[in-house]
Every structure is written in structure tokens, then in C-alpha cells.
N, CA, C and O atoms as CSV, one atom per row, in Angstrom:
chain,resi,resn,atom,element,x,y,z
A,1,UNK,N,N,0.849,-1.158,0.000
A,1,UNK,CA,C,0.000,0.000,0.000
A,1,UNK,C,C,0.902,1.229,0.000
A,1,UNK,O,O,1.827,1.380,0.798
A,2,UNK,N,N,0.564,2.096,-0.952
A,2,UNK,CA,C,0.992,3.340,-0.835
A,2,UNK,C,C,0.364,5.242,-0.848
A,2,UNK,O,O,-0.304,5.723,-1.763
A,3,UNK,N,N,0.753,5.885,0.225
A,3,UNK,CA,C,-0.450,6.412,0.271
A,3,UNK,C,C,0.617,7.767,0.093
A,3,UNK,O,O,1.758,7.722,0.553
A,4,UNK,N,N,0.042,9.067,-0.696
A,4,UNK,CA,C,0.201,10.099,-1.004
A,4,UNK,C,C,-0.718,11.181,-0.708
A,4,UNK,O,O,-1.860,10.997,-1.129
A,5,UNK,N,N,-0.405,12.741,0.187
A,5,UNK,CA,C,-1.396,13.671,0.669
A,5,UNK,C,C,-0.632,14.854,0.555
A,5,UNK,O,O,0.590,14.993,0.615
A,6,UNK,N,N,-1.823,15.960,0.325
A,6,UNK,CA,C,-1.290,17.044,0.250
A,6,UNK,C,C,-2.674,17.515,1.404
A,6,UNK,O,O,-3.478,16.713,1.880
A,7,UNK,N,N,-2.652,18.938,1.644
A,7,UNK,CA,C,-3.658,19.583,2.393
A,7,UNK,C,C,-4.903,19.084,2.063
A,7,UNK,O,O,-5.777,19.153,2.927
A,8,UNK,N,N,-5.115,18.685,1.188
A,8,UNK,CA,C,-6.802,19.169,0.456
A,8,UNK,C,C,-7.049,17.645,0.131
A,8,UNK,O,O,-8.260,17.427,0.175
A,9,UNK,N,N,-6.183,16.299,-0.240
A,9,UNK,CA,C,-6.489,15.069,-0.769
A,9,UNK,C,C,-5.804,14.062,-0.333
A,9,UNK,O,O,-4.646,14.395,-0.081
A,10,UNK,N,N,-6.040,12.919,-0.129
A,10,UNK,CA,C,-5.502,11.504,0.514
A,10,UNK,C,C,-5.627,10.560,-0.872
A,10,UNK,O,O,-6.711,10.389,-1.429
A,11,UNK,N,N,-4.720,10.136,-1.217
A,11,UNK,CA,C,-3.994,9.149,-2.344
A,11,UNK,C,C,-3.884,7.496,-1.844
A,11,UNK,O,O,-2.746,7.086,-1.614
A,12,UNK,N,N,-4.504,6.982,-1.752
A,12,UNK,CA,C,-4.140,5.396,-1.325
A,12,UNK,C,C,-3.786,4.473,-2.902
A,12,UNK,O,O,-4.529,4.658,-3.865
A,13,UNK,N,N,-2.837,3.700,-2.979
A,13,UNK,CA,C,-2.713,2.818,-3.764
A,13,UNK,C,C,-2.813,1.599,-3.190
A,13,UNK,O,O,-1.871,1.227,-2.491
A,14,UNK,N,N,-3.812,0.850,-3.342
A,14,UNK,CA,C,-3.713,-0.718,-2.636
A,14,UNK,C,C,-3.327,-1.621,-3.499
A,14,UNK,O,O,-3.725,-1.792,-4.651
A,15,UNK,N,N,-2.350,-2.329,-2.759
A,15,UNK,CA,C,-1.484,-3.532,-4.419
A,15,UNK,C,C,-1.870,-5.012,-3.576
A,15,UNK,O,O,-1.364,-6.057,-3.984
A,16,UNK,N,N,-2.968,-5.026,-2.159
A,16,UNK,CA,C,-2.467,-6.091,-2.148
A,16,UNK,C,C,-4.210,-6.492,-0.759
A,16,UNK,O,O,-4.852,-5.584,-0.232
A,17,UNK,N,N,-4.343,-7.195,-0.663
A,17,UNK,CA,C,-5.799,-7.036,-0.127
A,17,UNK,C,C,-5.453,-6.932,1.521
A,17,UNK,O,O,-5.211,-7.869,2.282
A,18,UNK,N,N,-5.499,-5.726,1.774
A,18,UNK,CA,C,-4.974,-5.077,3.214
A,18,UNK,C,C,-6.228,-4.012,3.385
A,18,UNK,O,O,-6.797,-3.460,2.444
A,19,UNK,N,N,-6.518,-3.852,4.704
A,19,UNK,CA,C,-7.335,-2.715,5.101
A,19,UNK,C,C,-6.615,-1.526,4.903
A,19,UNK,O,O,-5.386,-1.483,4.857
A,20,UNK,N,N,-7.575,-0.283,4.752
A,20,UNK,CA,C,-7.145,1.309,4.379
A,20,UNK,C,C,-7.424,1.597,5.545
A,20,UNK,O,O,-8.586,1.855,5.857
A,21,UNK,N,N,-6.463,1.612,6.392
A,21,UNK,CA,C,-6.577,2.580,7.680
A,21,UNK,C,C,-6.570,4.407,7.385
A,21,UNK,O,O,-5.735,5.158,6.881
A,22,UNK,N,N,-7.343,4.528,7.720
A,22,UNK,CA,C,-7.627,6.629,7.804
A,22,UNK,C,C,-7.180,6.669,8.623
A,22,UNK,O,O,-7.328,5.831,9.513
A,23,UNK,N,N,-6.278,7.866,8.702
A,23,UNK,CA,C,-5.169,8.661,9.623
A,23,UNK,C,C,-6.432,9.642,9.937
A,23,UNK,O,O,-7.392,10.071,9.296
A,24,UNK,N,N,-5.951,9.762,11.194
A,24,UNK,CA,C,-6.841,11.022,11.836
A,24,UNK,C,C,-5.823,12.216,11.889
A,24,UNK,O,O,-6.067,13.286,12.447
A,25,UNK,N,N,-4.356,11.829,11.080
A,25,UNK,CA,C,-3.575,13.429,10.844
A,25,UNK,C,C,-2.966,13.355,9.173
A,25,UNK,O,O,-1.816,13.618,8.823
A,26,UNK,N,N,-3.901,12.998,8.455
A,26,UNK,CA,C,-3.947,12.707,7.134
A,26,UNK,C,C,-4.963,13.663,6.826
A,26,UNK,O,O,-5.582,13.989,7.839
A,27,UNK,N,N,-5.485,14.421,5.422
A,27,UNK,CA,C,-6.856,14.822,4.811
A,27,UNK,C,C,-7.447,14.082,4.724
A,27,UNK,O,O,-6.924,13.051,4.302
A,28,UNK,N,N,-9.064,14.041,5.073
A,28,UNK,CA,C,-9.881,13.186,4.889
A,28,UNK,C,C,-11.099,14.373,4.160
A,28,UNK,O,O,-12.250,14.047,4.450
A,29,UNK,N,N,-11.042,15.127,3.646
A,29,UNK,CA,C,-12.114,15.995,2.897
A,29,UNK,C,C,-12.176,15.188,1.751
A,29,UNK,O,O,-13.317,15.006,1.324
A,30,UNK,N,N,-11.339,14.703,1.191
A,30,UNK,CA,C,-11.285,14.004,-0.413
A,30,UNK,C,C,-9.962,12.577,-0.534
A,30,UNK,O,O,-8.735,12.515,-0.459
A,31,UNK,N,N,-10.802,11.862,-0.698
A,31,UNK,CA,C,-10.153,10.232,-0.867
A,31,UNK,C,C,-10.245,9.329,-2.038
A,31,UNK,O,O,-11.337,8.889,-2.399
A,32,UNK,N,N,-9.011,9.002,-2.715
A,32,UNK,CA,C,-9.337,8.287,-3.739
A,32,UNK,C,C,-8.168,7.175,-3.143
A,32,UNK,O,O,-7.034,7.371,-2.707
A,33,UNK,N,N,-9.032,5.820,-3.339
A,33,UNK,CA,C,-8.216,4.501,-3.339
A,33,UNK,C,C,-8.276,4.308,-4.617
A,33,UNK,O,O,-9.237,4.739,-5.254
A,34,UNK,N,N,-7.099,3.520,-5.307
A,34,UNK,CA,C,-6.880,2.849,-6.351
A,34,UNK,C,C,-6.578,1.359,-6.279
A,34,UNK,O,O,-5.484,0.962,-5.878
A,35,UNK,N,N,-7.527,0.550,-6.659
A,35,UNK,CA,C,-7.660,-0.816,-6.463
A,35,UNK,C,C,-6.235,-1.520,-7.223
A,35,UNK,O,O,-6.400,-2.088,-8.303
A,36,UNK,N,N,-5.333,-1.477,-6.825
A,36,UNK,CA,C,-4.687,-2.389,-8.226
A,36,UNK,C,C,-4.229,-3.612,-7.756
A,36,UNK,O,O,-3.102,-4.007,-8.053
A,37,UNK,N,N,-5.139,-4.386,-6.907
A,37,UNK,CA,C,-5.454,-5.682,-6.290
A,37,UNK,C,C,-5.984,-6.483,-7.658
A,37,UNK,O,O,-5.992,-5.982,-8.782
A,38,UNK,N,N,-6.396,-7.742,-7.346
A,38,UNK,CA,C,-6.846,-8.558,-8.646
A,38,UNK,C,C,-8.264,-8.733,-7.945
A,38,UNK,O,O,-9.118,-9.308,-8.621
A,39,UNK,N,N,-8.567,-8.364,-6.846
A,39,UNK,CA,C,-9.991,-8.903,-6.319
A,39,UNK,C,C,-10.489,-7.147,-6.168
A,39,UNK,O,O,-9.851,-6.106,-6.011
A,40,UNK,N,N,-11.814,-7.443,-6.294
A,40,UNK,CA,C,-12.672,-6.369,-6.745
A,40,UNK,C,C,-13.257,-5.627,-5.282
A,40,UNK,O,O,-14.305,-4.980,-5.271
A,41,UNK,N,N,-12.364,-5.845,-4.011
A,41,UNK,CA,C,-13.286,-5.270,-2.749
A,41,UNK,C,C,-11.985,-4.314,-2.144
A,41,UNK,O,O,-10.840,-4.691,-1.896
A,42,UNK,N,N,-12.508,-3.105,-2.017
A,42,UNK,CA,C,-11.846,-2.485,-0.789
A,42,UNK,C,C,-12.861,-2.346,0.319
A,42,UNK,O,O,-14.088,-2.269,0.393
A,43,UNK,N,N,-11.668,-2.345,1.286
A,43,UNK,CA,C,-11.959,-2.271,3.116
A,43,UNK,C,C,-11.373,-1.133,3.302
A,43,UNK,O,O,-10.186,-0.978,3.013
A,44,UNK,N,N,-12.203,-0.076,3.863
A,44,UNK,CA,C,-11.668,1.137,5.103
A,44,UNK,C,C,-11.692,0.986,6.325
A,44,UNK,O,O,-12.754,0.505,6.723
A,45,UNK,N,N,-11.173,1.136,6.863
A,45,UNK,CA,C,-11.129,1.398,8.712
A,45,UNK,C,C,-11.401,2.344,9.052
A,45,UNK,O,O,-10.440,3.094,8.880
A,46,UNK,N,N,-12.519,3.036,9.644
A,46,UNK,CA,C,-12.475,4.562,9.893
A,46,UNK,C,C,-12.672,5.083,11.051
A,46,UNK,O,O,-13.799,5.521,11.282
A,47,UNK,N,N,-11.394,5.193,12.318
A,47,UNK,CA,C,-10.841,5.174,13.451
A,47,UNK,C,C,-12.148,5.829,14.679
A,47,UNK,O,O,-12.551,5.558,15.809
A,48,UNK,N,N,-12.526,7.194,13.169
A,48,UNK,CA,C,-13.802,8.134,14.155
A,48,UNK,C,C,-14.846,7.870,13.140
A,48,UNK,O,O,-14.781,7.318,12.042
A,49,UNK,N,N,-15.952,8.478,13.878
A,49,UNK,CA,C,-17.108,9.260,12.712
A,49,UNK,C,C,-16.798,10.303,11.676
A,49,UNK,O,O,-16.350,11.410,11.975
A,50,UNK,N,N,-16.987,10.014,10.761
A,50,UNK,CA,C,-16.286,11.074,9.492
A,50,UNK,C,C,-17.645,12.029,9.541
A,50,UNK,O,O,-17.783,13.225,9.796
A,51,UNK,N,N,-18.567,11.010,9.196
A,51,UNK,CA,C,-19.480,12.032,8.385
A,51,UNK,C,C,-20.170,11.098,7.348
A,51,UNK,O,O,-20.088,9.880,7.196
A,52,UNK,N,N,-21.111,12.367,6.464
A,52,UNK,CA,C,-21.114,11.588,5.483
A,52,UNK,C,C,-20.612,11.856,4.125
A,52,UNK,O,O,-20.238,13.027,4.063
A,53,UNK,N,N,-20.429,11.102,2.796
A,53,UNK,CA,C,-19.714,11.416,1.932
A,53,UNK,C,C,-19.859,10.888,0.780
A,53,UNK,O,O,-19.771,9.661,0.830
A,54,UNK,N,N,-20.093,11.416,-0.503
A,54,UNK,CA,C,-20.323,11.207,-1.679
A,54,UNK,C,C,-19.362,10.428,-2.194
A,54,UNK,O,O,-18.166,10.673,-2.035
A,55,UNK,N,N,-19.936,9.146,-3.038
A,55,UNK,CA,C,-18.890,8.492,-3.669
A,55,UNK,C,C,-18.602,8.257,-5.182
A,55,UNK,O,O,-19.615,8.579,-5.802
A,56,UNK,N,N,-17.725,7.869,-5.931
A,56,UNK,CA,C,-17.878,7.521,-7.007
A,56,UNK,C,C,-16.974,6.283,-7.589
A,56,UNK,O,O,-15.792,6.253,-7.246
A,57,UNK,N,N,-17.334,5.559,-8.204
A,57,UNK,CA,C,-16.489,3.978,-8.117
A,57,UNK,C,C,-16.142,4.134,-10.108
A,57,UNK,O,O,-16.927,4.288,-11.043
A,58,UNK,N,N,-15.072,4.039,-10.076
A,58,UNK,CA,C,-14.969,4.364,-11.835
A,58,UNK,C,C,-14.480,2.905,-12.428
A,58,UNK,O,O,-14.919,1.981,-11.743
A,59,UNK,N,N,-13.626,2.464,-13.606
A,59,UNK,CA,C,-13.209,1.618,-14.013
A,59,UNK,C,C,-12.015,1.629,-14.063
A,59,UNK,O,O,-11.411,2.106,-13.102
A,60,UNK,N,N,-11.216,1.061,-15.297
A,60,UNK,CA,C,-9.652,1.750,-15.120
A,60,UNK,C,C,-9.783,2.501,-16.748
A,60,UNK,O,O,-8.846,3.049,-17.328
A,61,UNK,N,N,-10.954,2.381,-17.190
A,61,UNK,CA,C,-10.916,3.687,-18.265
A,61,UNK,C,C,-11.301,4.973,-17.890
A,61,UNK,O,O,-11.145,5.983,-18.577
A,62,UNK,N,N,-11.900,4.903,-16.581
A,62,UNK,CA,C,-12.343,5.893,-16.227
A,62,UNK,C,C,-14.383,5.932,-16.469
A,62,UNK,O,O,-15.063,6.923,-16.735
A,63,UNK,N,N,-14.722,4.901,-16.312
A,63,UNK,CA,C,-16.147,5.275,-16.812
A,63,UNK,C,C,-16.593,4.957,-15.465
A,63,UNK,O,O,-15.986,4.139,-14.774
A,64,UNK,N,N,-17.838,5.695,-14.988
A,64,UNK,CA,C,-18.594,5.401,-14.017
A,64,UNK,C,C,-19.280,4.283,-13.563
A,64,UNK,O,O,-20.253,3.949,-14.241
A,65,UNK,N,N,-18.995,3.582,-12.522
A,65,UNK,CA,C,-19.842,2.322,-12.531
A,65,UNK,C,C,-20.892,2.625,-11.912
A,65,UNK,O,O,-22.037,2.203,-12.071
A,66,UNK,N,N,-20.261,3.786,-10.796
A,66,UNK,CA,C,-21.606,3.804,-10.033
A,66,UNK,C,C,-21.324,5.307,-8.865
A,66,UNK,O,O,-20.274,5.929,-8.703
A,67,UNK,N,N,-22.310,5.475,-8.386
A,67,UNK,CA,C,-22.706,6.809,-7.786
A,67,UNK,C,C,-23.384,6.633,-6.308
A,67,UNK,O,O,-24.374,5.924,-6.130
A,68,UNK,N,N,-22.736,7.356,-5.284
A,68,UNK,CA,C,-23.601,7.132,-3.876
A,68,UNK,C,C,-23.104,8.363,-2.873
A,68,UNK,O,O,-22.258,9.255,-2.939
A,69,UNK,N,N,-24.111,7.914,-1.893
A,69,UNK,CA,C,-23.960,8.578,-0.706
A,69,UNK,C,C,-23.653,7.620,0.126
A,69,UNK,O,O,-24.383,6.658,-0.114
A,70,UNK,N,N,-22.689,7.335,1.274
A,70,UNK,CA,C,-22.582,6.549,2.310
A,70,UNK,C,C,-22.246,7.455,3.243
A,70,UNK,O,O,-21.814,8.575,2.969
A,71,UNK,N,N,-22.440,6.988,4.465
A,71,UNK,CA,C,-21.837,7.320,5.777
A,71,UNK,C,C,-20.842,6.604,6.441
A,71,UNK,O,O,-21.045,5.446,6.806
A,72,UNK,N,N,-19.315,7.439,6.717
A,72,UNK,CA,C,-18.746,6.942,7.211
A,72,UNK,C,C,-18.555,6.795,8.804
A,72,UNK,O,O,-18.107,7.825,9.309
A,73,UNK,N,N,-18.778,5.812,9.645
A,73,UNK,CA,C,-19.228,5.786,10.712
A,73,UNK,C,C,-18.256,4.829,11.254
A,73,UNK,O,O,-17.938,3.951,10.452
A,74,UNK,N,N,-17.562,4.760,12.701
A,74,UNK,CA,C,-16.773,4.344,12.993
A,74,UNK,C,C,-16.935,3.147,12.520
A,74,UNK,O,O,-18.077,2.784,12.238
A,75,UNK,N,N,-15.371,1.911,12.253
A,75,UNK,CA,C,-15.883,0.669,11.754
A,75,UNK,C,C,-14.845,0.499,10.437
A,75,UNK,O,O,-13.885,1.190,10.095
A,76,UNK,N,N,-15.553,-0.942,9.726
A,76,UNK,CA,C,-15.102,-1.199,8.486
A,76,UNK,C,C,-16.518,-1.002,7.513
A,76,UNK,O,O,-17.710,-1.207,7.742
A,77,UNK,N,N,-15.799,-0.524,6.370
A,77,UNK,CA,C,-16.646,-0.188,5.317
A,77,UNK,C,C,-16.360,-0.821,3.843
A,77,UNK,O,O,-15.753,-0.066,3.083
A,78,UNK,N,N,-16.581,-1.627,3.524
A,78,UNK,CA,C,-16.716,-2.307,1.845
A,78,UNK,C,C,-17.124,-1.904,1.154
A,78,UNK,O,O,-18.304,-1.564,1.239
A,79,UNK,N,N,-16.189,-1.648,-0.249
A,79,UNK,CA,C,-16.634,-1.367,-1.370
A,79,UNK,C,C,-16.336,-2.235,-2.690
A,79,UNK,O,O,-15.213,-2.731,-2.784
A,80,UNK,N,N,-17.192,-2.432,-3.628
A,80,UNK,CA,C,-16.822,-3.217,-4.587
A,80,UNK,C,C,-16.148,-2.332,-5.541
A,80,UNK,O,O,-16.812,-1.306,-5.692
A,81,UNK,N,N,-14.989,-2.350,-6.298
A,81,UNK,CA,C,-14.172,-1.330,-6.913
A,81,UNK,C,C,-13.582,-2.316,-7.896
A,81,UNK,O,O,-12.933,-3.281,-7.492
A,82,UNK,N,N,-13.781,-2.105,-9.090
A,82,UNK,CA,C,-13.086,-2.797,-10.016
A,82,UNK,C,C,-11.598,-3.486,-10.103
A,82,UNK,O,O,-10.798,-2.874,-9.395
A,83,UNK,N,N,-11.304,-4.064,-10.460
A,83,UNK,CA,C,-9.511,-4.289,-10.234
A,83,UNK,C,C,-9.231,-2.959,-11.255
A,83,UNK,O,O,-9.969,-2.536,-12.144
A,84,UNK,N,N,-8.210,-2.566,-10.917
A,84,UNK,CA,C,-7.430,-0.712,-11.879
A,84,UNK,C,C,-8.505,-0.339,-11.678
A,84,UNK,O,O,-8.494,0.448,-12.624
A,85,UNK,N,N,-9.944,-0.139,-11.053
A,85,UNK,CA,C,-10.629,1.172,-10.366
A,85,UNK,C,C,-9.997,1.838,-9.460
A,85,UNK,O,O,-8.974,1.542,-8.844
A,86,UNK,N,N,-10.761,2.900,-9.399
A,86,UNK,CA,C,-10.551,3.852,-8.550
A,86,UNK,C,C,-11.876,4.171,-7.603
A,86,UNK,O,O,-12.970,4.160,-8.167
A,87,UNK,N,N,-11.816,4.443,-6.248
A,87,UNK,CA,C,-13.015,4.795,-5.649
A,87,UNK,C,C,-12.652,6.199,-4.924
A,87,UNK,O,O,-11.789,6.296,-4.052
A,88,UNK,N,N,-13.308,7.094,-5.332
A,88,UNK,CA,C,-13.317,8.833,-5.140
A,88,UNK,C,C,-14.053,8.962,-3.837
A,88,UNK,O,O,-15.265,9.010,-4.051
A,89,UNK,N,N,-13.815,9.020,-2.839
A,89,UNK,CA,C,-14.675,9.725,-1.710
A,89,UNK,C,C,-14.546,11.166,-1.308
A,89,UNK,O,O,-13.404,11.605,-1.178
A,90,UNK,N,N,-15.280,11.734,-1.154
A,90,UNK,CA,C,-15.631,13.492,-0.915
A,90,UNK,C,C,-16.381,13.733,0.008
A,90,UNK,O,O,-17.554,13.377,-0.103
A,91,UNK,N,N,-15.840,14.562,1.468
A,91,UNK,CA,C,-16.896,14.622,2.209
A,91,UNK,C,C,-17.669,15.347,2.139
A,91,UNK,O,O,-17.254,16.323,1.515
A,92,UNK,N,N,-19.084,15.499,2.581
A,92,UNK,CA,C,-19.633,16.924,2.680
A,92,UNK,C,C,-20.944,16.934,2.000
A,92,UNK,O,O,-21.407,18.047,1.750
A,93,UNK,N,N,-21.803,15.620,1.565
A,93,UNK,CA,C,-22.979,15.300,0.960
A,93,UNK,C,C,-23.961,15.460,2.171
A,93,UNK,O,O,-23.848,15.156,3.359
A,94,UNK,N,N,-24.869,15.993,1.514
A,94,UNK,CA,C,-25.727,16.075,2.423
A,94,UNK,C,C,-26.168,17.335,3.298
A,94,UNK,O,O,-27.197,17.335,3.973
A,95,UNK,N,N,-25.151,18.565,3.203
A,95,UNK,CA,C,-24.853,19.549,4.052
A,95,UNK,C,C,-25.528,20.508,3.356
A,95,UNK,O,O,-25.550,21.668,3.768
């Protein structure tokens, strides 16, 4: 796993089927994991209550598979994400 942040965005690369632990001194306003696992599920860990947060699950061409709102709430959270998807999380739906 490799993870990249600036102020404003959190970068996860997952190469290998491991939980995404969220840093509580990381950005969490905007999250993109990149699946480049061969199995189609990511796992978050999310230490606190985030909130809630708009999602978007793409392919590795980039086309939309799919569109949501979830809440991130202390816990583990599953997502189905293509292998070379990407899953975009953004907080702040709902507000």
C-alpha cells in the first residue's frame, strides 16, 4: 500500500488485499483509493465518525460504474471497486 497527501487530498494505492486505515492526521475531505489488487473489494477502517460522503467507483478507463452517498461511521466499510478502479470519496454530501 501506498499512500500520497497534500492539504486538500488523501492518495491510497492498494497492491495487495490489506485494510485502508484513515489517519486522523492525514486529509480526509477528499479520498481516492486505487484498487490495483486482482480482487474487486476495498476495506476502510475509519478510526472516528467522518461524516457523510459522496462516492464515485470508476473503471480503469475511467467510466462510471456507479454513484452514492454513504456514511462513514466508525468501523469497516466495503466497497466493490473494479480491479485498476478507482473509488473517489468526498466529504460533505448532504450539508
Amino acid at each position: 500500500m501506498i499512500v500520497g497527501y497534500d492539504s486538500q487530498k488523501q492518495i491510497v494505492g492498494l497492491y495487495e488485499d490489506l485494510v485502508v486505515r484513515l489517519d486522523a492526521h492525514r486529509p480526509r475531505g477528499k479520498i481516492d483509493v486505487v484498487n490495483g489488487k486482482s480482487t474487486p473489494t476495498v476495506v476502510i477502517s475509519v478510526p472516528d465518525g467522518l461524516g457523510t460522503y459522496r462516492y464515485t467507483v470508476t473503471d480503469y478507463r475511467g467510466r462510471v460504474m456507479r454513484r452514492g452517498v454513504t456514511r462513514l461511521s466508525r468501523g469497516l466499510h466495503e466497497f466493490e471497486v473494479p480491479v485498476s478502479g478507482i473509488l473517489a470519496l468526498e466529504q460533505g454530501a448532504g450539508r
